[in-house]
C-alpha positions as CSV (number, residue, x, y, z in Angstrom):
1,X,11.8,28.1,9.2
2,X,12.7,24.9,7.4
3,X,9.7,22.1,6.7
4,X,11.1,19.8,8.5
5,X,11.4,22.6,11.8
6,X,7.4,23.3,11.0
7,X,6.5,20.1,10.8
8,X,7.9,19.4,14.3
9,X,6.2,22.8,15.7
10,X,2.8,21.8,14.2
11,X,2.5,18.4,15.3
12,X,3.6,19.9,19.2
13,X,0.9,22.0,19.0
14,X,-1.2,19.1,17.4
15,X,-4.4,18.3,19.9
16,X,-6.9,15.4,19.2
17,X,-9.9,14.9,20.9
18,X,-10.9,12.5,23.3
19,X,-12.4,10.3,21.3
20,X,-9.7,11.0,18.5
21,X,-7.4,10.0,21.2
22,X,-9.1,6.5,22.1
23,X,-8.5,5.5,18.0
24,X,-12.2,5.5,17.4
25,X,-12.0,6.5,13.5
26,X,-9.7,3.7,13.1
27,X,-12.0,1.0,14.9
28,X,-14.7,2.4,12.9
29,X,-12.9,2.0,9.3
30,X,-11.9,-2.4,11.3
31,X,-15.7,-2.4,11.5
32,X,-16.4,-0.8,7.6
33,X,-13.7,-2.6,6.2
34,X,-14.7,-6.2,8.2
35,X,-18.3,-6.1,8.2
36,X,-18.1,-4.7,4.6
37,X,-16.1,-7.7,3.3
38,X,-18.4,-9.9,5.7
39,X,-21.6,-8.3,3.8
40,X,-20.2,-8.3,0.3
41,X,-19.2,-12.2,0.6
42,X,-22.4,-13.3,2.1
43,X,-24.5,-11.7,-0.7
44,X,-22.4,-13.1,-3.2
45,X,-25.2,-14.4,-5.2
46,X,-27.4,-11.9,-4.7
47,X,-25.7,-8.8,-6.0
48,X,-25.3,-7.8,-9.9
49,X,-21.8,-7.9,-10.7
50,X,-21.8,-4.1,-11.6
51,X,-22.5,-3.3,-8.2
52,X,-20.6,-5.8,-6.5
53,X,-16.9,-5.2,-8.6
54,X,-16.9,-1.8,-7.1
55,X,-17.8,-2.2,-4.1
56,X,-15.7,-5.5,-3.4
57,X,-13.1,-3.3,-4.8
58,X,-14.0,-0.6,-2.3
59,X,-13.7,-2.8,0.9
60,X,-10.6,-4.3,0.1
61,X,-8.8,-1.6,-0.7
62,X,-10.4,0.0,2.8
63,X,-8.7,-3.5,4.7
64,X,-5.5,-3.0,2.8
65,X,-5.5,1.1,4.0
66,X,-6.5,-0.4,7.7
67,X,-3.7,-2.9,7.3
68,X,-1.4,-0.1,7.0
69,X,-2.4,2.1,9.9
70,X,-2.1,-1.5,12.2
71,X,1.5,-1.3,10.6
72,X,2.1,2.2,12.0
73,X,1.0,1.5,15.7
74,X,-3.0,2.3,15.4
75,X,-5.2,2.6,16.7
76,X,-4.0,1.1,20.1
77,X,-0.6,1.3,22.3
78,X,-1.0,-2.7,22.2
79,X,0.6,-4.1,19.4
80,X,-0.7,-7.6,19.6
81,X,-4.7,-5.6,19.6
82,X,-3.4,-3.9,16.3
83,X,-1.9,-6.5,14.2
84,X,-4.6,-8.8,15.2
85,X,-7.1,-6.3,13.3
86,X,-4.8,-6.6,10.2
87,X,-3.5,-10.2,10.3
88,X,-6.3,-11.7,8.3
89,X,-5.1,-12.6,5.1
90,X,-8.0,-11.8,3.1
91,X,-5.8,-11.5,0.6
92,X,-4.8,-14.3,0.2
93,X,-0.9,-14.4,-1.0
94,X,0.4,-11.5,1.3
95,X,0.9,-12.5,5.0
96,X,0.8,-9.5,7.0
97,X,4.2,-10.5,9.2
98,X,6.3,-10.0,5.8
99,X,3.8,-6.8,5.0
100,X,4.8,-5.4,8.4
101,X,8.4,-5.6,8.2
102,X,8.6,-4.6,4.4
103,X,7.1,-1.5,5.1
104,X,9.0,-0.5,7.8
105,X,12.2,-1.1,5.9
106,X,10.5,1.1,3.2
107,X,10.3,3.8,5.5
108,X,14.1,4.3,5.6
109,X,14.2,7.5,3.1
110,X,17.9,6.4,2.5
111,X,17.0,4.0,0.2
112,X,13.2,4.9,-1.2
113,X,12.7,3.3,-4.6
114,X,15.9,1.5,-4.9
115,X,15.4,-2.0,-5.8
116,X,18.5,-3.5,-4.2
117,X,17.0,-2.1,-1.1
118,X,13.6,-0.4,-1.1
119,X,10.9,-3.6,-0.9
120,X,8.4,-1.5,-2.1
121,X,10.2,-0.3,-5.3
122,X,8.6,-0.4,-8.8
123,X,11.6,0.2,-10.2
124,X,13.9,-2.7,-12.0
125,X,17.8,-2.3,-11.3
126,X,19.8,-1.5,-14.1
127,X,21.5,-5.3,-12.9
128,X,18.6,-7.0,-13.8
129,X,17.3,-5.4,-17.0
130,X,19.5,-6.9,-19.4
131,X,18.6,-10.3,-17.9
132,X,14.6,-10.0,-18.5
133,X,13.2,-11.4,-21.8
134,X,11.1,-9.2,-24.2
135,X,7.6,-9.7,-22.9
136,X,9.1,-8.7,-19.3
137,X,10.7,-5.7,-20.5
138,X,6.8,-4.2,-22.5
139,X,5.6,-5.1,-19.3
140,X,7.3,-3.2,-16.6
141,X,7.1,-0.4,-19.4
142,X,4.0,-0.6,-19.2
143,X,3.5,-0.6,-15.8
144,X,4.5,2.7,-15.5
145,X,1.7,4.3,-17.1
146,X,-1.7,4.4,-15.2
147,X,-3.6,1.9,-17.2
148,X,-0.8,-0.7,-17.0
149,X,-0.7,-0.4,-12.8
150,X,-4.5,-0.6,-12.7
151,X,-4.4,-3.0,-14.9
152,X,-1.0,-5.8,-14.8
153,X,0.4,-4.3,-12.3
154,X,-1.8,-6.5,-9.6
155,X,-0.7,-9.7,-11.3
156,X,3.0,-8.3,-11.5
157,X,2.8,-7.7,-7.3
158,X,2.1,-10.1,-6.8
159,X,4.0,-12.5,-9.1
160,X,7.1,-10.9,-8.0
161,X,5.9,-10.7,-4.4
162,X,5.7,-14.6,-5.0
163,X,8.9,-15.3,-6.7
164,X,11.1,-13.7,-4.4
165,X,9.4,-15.6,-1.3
166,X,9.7,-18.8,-3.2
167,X,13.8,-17.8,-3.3
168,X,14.0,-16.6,-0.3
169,X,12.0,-19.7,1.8
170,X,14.3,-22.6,-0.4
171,X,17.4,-20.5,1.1
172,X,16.4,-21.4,4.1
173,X,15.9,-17.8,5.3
174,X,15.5,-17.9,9.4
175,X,11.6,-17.5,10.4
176,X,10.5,-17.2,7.0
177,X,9.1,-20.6,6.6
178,X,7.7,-20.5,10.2
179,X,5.6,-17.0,8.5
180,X,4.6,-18.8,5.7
181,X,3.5,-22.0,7.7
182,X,1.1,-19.4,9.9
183,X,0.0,-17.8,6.9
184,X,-1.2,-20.9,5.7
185,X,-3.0,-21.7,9.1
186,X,-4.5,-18.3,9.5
187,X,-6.0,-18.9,5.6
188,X,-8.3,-21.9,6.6
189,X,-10.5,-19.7,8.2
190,X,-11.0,-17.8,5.4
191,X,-11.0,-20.1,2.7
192,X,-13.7,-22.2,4.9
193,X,-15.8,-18.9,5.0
194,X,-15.5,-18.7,0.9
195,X,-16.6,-22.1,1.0
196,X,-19.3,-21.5,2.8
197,X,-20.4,-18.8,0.8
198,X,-20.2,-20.4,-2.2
199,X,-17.4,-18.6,-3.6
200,X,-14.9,-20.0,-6.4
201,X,-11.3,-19.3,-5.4
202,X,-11.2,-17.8,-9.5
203,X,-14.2,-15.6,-8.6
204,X,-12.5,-13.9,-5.2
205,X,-9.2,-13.5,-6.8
206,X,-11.0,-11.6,-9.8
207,X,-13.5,-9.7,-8.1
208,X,-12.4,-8.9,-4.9
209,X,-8.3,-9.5,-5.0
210,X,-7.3,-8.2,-8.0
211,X,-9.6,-4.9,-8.1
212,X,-9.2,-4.1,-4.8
213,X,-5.6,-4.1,-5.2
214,X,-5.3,-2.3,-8.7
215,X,-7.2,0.4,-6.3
216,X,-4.5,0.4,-3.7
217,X,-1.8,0.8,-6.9
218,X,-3.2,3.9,-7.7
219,X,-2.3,5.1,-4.7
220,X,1.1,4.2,-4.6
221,X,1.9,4.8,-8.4
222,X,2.8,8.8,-8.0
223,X,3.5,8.5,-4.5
224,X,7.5,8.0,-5.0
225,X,10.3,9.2,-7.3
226,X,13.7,8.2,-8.1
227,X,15.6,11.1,-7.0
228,X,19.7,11.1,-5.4
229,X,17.8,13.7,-2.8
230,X,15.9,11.7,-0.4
231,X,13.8,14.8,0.3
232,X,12.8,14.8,-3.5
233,X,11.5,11.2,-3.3
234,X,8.2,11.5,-1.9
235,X,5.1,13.0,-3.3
236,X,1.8,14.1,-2.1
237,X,-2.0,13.9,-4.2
238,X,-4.3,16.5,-2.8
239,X,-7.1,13.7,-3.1
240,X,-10.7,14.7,-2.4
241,X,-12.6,13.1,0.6
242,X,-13.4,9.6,-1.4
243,X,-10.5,9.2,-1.6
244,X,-8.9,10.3,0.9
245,X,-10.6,8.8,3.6
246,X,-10.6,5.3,0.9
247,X,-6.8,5.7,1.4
248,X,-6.8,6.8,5.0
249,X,-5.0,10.1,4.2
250,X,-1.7,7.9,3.1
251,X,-2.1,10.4,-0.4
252,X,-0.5,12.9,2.1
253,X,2.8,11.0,1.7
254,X,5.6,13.3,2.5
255,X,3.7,14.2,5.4
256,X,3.4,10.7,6.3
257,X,6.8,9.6,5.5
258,X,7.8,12.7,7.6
259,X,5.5,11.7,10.5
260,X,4.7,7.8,10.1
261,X,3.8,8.0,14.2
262,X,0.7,9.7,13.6
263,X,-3.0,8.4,12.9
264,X,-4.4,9.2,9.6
265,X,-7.4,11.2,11.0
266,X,-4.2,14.0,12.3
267,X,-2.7,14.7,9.2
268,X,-5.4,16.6,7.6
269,X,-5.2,19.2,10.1
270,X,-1.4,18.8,10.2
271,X,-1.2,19.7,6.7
272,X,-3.2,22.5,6.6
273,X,-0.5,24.1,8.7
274,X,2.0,23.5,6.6
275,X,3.3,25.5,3.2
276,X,2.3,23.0,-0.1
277,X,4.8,20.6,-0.7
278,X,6.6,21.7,-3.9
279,X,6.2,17.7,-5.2
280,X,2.4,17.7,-5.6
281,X,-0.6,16.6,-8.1
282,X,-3.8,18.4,-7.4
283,X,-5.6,14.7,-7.4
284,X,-5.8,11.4,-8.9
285,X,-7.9,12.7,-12.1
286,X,-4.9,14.9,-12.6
287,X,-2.8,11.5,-12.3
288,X,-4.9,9.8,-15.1
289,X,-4.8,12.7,-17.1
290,X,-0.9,13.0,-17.5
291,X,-0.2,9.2,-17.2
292,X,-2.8,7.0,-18.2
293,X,-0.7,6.3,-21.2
294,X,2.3,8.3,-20.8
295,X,4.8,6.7,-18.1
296,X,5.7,8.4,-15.0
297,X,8.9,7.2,-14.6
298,X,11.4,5.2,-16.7
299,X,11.3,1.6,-15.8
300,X,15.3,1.3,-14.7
301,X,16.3,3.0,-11.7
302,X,18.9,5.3,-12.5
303,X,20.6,5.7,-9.0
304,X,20.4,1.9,-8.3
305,X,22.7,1.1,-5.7
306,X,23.6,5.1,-4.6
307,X,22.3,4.7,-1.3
308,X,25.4,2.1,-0.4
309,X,28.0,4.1,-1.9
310,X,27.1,7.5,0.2
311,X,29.0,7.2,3.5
């Protein structure tokens, strides 16, 4: 029986529970992940900055994971219920329209981690290398160890997240100023809340944007692989239940690139049915331990382009 044939017999026999079935994990990470950053904002002041990094860290990270399951058609059949739980931009330069329809283009396994196609690619094209000065070369080299993604790697998201809206809205794309015009609207609310709390713009994007997404980057930075098989492209971390559940179970990525329908509570179960993925790391601490200064990949893509030539 191939994986993909077990995969298909396991999720048919597949049963949630009643309440499983209602979405109630997921409404209950909306209210963690809400009433978390709610909490953490309005005790600002109040909270030592050693407990407060991590757990700012934490919740964002937790919205960004809940942002992703809204993406994936969670935790109701509406879709206007579930994007409305991940449309606020709490952080700030990512509106969650252009978020949505990334990551759905990234789901095409045709082109993972090609960066003439995959949005979600960390790789440079070979096109473009020549073109980048020196500092830009060190770092996207050093990107690609652990301590660069945890570390730059936020400000090089978004920076290129940035530049290539700033491109794409002078072109005149069709909707994509309209987007950016709601995106805009939608931050008053939250930048008005900040206010309120008493909390410099500098102080949010360092202690709540930038650590909570360096968290979400180690998820992502094993996660995919440059490979001309598209089956040999996506990798799975046997986390441990921090996190795991931090993640919502998106470290079982081949599974979830193989079955992006289902809710992130199912896929435990689902992949306890299922032989070990031959592309695996036993967790994150093995992660840091082979890559914290050693790269994981090389920065170019070496199969730029492939995807287009393969009829």
């Amino acid at each position: 029986m191939t994986i993909e044939i077990a995969r298909t017999a396991a999720t048919e026999s597949l049963v949630l529970s009643r309440w499983q079935r209602t979405g109630a994990p997921t409404w209950i990470v909306a209210a963690l992940a809400c009433g978390g950053w709610i909490t953490l904002t309005l005790g600002y002041h109040a909270l030592p900055l050693g407990a407060l990094l991590p757990l700012a860290a934490f919740v964002m990270a937790l919205y960004g994971s809940l942002q992703h399951e809204t993406i994936h058609g969670h935790p109701t059949r509406w879709r206007w219920v579930n994007e409305a739980l991940g449309w606020a931009p709490l952080w700030l330069w990512l509106p969650y329209p252009i978020y949505r329809d990334e990551h759905r283009a990234h789901h095409d396994d045709a082109i993972l981690t090609d960066p003439l196609a995959d949005p979600e690619s960390k790789y440079a094209s070979p096109a473009d290398w020549p073109r980048f000065g020196r500092l830009r070369r060190a770092a996207l080299r050093f990107n690609t160890t652990l301590l660069g993604r945890l570390t730059i790697g936020p400000a090089l998201t978004m920076a290129d997240f940035l530049r290539r809206e700033l491109r794409t809205v002078i072109a005149g794309e069709p909707g994509r100023r309209r987007i950016w015009a709601l995106h805009a609207f939608a931050l008053v609310p939250v930048l008005a809340w900040l206010w309120a709390c008493e909390i410099p713009l500098w102080a949010y994007a360092l202690l709540f944007v930038h650590p909570g997404l360096s968290l979400t980057l180690l998820r992502s930075f094993a996660e995919h692989i440059a490979s001309a098989e598209p089956e040999a492209r996506t990798v799975t971390v046997e986390a441990g239940p921090f996190f795991s559940l931090l993640f919502l179970n998106n470290n079982l990525h081949a599974l979830h690139h193989a079955r992006p329908e289902l809710p992130w509570f199912a896929l435990p179960r689902l992949a306890r049915r299922l032989p070990r993925p031959a592309l695996r790391y036993g967790g994150y601490s093995e992660i840091a331990r082979r890559f914290l200064l050693h790269p994981i990949h090389a920065p170019v893509h070496p199969l730029a382009g492939l995807h287009a030539l393969i009829p």
